[in-house]
KOLPATOR-362966 format. One line per field, with one value per residue (C-alpha): residue number from 1; x, y, z; chain. Coordinates in nm, 4 decimals. Layout:
! KOLPATOR-362966
nr: NUM:...
u: X:...
v: Y:...
w: Z:...
kette: A:...
This chain:
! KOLPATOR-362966
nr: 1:2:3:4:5:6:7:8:9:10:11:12:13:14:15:16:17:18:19:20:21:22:23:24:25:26:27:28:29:30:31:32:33:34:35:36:37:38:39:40:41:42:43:44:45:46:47:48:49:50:51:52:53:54:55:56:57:58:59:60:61:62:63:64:65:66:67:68:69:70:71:72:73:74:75:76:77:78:79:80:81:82:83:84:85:86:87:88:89:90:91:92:93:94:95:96:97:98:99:100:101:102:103:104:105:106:107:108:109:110:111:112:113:114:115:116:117:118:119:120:121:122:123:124:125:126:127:128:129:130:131:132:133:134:135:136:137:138:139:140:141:142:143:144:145:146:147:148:149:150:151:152:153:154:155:156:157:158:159:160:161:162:163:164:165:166:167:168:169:170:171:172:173:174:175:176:177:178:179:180:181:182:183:184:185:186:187:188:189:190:191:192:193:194:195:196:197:198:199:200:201:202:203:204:205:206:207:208:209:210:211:212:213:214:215:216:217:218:219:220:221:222:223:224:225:226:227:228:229:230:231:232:233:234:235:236:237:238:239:240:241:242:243:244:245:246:247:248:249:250:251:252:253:254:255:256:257:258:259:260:261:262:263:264:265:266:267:268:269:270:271:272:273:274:275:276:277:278:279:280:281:282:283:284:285:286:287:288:289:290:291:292:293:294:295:296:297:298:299:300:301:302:303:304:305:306:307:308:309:310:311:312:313:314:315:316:317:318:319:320:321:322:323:324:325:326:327:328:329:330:331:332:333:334:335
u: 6.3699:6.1673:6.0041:6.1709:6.5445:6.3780:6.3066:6.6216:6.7675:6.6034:6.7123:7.0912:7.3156:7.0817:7.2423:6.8891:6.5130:6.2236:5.9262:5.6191:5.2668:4.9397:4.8194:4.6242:4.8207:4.6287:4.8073:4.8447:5.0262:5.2498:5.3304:5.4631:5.6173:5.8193:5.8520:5.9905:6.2703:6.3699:6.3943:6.6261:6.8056:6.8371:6.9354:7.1301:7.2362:7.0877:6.9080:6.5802:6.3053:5.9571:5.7148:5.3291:5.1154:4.8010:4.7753:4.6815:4.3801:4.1605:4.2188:4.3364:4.5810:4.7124:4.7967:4.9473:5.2177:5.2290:5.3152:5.4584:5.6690:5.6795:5.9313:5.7037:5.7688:5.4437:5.5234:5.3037:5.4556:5.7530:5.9740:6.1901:6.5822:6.7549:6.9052:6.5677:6.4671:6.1071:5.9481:5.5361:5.3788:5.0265:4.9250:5.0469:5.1848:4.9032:4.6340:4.5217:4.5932:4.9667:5.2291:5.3395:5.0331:5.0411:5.4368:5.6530:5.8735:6.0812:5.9399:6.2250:5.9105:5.5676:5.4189:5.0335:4.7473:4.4820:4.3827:4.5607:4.4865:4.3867:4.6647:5.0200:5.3027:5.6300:5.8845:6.1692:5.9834:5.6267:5.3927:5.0525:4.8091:4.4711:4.3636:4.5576:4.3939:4.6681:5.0177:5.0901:5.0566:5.3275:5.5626:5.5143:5.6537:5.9537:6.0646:5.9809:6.1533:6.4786:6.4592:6.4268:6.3142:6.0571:6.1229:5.7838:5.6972:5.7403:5.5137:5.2615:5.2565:5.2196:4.9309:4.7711:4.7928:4.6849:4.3739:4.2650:4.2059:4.1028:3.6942:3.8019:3.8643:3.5825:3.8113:4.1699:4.4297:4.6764:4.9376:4.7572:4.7220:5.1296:5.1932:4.9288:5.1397:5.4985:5.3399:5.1498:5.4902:5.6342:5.3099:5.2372:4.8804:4.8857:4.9774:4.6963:4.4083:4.5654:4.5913:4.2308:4.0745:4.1885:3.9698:3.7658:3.7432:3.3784:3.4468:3.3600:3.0402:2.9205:3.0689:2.9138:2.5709:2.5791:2.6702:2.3564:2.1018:2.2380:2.2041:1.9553:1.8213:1.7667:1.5912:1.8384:2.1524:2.2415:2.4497:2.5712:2.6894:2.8768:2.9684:3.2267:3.5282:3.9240:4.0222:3.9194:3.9845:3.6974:3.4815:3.5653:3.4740:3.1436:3.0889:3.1755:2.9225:2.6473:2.7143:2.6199:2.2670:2.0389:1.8746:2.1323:2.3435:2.5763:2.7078:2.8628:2.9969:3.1084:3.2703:3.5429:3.8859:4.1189:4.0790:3.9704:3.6755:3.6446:3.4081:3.4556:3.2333:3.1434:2.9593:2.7923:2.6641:2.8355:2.5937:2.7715:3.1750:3.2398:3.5876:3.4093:3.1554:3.4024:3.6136:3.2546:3.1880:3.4920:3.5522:3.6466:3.6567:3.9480:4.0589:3.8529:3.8837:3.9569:3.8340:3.5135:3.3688:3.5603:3.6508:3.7565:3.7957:3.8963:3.7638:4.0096:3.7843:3.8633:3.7109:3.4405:3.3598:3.2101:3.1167:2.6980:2.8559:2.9901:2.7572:2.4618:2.6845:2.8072:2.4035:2.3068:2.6006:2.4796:2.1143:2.2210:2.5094:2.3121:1.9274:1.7819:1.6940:1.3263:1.3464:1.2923:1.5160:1.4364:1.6230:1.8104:1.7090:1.3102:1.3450
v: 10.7532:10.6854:10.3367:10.2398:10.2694:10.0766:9.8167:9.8162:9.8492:9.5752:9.3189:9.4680:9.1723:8.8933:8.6524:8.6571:8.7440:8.5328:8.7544:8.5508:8.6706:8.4984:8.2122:8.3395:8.6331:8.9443:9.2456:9.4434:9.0887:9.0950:9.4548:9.4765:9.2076:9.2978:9.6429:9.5259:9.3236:9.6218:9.8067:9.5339:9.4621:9.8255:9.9669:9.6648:9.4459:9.1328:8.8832:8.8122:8.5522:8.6353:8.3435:8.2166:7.9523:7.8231:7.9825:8.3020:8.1532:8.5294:8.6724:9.0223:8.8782:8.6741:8.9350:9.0368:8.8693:8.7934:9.1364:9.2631:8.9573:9.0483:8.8402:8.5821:8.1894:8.0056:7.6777:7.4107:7.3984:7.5954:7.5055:7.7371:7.6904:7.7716:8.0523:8.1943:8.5586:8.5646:8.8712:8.8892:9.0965:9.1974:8.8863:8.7931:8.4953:8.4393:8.4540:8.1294:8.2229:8.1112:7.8498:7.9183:7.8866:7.6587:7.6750:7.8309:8.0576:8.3095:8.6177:8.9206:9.1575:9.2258:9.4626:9.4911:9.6534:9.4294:9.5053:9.3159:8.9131:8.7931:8.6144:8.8009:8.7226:8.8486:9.0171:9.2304:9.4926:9.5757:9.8058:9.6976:10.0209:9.8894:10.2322:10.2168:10.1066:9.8676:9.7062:9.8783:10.2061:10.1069:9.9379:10.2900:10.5256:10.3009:10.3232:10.7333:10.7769:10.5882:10.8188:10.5468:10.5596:10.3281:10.1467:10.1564:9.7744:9.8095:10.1507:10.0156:9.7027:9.9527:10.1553:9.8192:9.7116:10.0144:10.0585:9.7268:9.7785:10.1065:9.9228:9.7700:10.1352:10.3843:10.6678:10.7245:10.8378:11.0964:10.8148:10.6459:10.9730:11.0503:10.6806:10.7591:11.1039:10.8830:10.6050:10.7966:10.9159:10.6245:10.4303:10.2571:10.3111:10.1092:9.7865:9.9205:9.8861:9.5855:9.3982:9.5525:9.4623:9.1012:8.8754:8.6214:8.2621:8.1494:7.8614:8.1656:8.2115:7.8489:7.8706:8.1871:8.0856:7.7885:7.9681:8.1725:7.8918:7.8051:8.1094:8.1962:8.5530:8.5584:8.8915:9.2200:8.9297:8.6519:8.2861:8.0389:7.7112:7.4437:7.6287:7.4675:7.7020:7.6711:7.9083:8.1536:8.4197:8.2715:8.2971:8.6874:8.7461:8.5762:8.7471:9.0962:9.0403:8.9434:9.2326:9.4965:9.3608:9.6631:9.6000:9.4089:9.4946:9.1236:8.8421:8.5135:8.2147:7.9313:7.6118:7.3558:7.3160:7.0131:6.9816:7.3274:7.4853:7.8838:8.1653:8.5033:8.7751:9.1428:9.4037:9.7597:9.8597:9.9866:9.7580:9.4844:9.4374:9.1706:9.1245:9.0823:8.8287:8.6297:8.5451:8.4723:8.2201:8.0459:8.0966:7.7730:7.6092:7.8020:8.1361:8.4119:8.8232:9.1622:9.4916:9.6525:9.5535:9.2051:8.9451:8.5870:8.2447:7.9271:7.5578:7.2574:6.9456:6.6880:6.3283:6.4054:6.7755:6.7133:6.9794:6.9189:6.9650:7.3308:7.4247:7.4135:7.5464:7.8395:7.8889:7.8397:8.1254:8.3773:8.4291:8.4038:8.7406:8.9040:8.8750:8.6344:8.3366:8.3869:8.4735:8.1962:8.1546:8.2372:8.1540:8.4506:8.4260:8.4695:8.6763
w: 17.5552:17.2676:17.2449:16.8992:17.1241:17.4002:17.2072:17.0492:17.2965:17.4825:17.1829:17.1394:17.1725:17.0149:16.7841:16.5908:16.6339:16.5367:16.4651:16.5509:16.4145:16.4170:16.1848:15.8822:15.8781:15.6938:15.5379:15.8871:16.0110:15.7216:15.7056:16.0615:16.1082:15.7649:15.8763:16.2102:16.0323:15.8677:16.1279:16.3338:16.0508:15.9538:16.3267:16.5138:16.2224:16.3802:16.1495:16.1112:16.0212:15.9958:16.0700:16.0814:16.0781:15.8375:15.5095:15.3384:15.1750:15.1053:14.7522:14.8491:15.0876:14.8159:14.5833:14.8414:14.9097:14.4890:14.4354:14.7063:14.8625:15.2121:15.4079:15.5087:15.6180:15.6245:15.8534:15.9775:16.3256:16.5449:16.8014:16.9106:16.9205:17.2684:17.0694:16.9285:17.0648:17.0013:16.9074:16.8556:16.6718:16.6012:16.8997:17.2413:17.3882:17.5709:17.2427:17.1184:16.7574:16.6768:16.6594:17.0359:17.1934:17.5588:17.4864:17.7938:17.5719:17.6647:17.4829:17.4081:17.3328:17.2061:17.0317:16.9643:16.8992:17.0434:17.3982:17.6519:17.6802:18.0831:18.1336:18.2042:18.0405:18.0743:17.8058:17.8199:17.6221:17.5385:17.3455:17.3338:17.2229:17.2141:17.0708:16.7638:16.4636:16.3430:16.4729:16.1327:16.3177:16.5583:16.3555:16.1384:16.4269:16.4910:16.1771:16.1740:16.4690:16.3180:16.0348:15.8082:15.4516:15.3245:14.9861:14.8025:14.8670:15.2472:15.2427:14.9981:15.2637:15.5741:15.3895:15.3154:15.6856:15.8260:15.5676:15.5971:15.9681:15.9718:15.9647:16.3081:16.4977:16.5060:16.5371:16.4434:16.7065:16.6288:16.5763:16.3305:16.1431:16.1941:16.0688:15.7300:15.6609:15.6748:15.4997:15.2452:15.0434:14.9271:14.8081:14.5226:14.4380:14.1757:14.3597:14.5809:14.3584:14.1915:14.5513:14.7193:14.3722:14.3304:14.1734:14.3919:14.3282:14.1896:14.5114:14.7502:14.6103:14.6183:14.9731:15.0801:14.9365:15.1134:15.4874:15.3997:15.3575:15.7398:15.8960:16.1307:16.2973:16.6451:16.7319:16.5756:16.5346:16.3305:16.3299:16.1233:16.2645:16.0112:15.6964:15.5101:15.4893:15.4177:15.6766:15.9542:15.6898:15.5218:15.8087:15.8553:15.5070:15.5606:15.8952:15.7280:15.4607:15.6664:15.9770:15.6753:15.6266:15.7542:16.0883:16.2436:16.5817:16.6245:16.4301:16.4932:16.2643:16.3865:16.1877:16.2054:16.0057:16.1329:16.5050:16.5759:16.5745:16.5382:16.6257:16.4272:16.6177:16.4756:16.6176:16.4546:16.8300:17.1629:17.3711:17.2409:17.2507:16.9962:17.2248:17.5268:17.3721:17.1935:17.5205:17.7423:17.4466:17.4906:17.8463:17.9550:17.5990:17.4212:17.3838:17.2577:17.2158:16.9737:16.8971:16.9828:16.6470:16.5242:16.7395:16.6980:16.9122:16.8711:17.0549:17.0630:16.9430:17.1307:17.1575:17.4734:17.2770:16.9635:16.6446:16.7837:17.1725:17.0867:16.8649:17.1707:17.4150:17.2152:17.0965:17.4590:17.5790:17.2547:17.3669:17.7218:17.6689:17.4540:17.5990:17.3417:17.5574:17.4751:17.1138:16.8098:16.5745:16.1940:15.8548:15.7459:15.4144:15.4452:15.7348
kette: A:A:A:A:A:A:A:A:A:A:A:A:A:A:A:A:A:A:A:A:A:A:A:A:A:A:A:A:A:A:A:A:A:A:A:A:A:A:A:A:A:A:A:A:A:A:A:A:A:A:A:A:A:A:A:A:A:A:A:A:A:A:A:A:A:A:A:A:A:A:A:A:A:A:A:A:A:A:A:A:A:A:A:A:A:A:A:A:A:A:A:A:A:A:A:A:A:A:A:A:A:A:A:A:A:A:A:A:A:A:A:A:A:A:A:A:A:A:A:A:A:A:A:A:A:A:A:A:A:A:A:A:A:A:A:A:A:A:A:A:A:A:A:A:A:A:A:A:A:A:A:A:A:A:A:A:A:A:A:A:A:A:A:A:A:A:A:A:A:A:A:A:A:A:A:A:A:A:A:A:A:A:A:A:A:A:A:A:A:A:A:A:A:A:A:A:A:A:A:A:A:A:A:A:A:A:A:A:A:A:A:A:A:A:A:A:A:A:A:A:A:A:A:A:A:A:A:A:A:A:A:A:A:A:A:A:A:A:A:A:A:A:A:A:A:A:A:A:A:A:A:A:A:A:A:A:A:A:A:A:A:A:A:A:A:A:A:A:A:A:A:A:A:A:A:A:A:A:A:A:A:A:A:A:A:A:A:A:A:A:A:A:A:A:A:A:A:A:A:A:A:A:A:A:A:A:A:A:A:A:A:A:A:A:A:A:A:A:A:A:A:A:A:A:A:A:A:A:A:A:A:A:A:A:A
């Protein structure tokens, strides 16, 4: 049986789904969670509401959703009705990194690209393919193997979601390539270059030069504790532009928003799994993992763990993973 009619299967008979992705959601997010709905909708009639939490602060992912409109509720907080059939996508229930996190929910299924989280959790269905680049990807065969046609919004979506994380996966799988070739047909290249070419705000440069005066080197990596940012999309797009300085091998920014504070971790060697670090630097603190090459966390501030607190431990746990207990510190900048 093919997985698309196991998980439809596995849902026939719901009154309705909620499809639950992370908070912040980025294009690959958006695209499968709307290409999921379509394919529920499209298959076993049964209604659908696509939901997140946070914002969608980054310019690209803005244009986004302005021109293409995906499906997407943005709410501040979630609790599910008895009649709710959650569905995640692109996360798991056991990820820090959305509405239903240290809920007990009774999950219908989850599908993922991300490799698996520690804890178990149980669902009536699963596909989790940590070797794909993008949920995109997986949401892409489903709708391939239900024979149905995209319209040019929902492809042009899919292409961006795939794309986008294409940076994350050093080699694509011959799914990925499969989901490009369906994909590719129905896109709007157009909306393409108007979304991946969206104008940033002149804020992002104050902020960004601002991180950079606080970052420091610390032998081949660098960090920067306490930039101001809106978001943890902010952070990634800070953390991307620093990882492509020449001569480094690891990143990691760290900074508060509301009562949280986040880590976003990136990688350019195989010594290092940014996953792997990211869930040693909040072992015990939060929640923490990803790819090979980006990774994120998040810390709960509480009243006995302060900004200063995390900041020394999460230092302290850097040098100490990566072999730089020995080695000063130096301002990025003059470095």
């Amino acid at each position: 049986m093919k997985r698309s009619e196991r998980l439809l299967e596995a849902i026939q008979g719901f009154e309705s789904v909620v499809i639950l992705t992370h908070s912040y959601p980025d294009p690959d997010a958006m695209a499968s969670a709307w290409g999921l709905k379509t394919l529920i909708e499209t298959t076993v009639r049964i209604p659908c509401r696509v939901i997140a939490g946070g914002a969608v602060p980054h310019a690209e992912n803005i244009k986004f959703i302005e021109l293409l409109c995906p499906p997407l509720e943005l709410v501040d907080e979630y609790h599910p009705d008895v009649k709710d059939k959650i569905v995640f996508v692109d996360c798991q229930p056991t990820a820090g990194n959305h509405l239903l996190r240290n809920m007990a929910t009774e999950v219908a299924a989850v599908i993922d690209h991300h490799p698996y989280a520690k804890k178990t959790f149980k669902s009536l269905f699963r596909d989790v393919r940590p070797r794909s680049a993008s949920c995109s990807t997986i949401i892409a065969d489903y709708l391939r193997e239900q024979s149905i046609r995209l319209d040019t919004k929902l492809a042009t979506a899919l292409f961006l979601g795939l794309s986008t994380d294409i940076a994350k996966q050093p080699i694509l799988t011959s799914s990925d390539q499969r989901a490009a070739r369906f994909i590719i047909r129905e896109v709007d290249f157009n909306l393409v270059l108007a979304i991946q070419n969206a104008p940033y705000p002149r804020k992002l440069y104050r902020r960004l030069s601002d991180a950079l005066q606080l970052t420091r080197v610390i032998g081949d990596t660098a960090i920067c504790f306490g930039a101001v940012v809106d978001s943890p999309t902010d952070m990634a797009v800070l953390a991307d532009f620093i990882a492509r300085c020449e001569g480094l091998t690891a990143v990691l920014i760290a900074a508060s928003t509301g009562d949280e504070y986040f880590i976003t971790v990136r990688s350019r060697t195989p010594d290092w799994h940014a996953g792997k670090l990211a869930q040693a630097l909040t072992s015990g603190l939060g929640t923490g993992g990803g790819h090979i090459e980006r990774a994120a966390g998040s810390i709960s501030i509480t009243p006995n763990r302060c900004d200063q607190d995390i900041q020394n431990e999460l230092l302290r746990r850097w040098k100490s993973q990566l072999n730089l207990t020995d080695i000063p510190d130096l301002p990025f900048l003059t470095t």
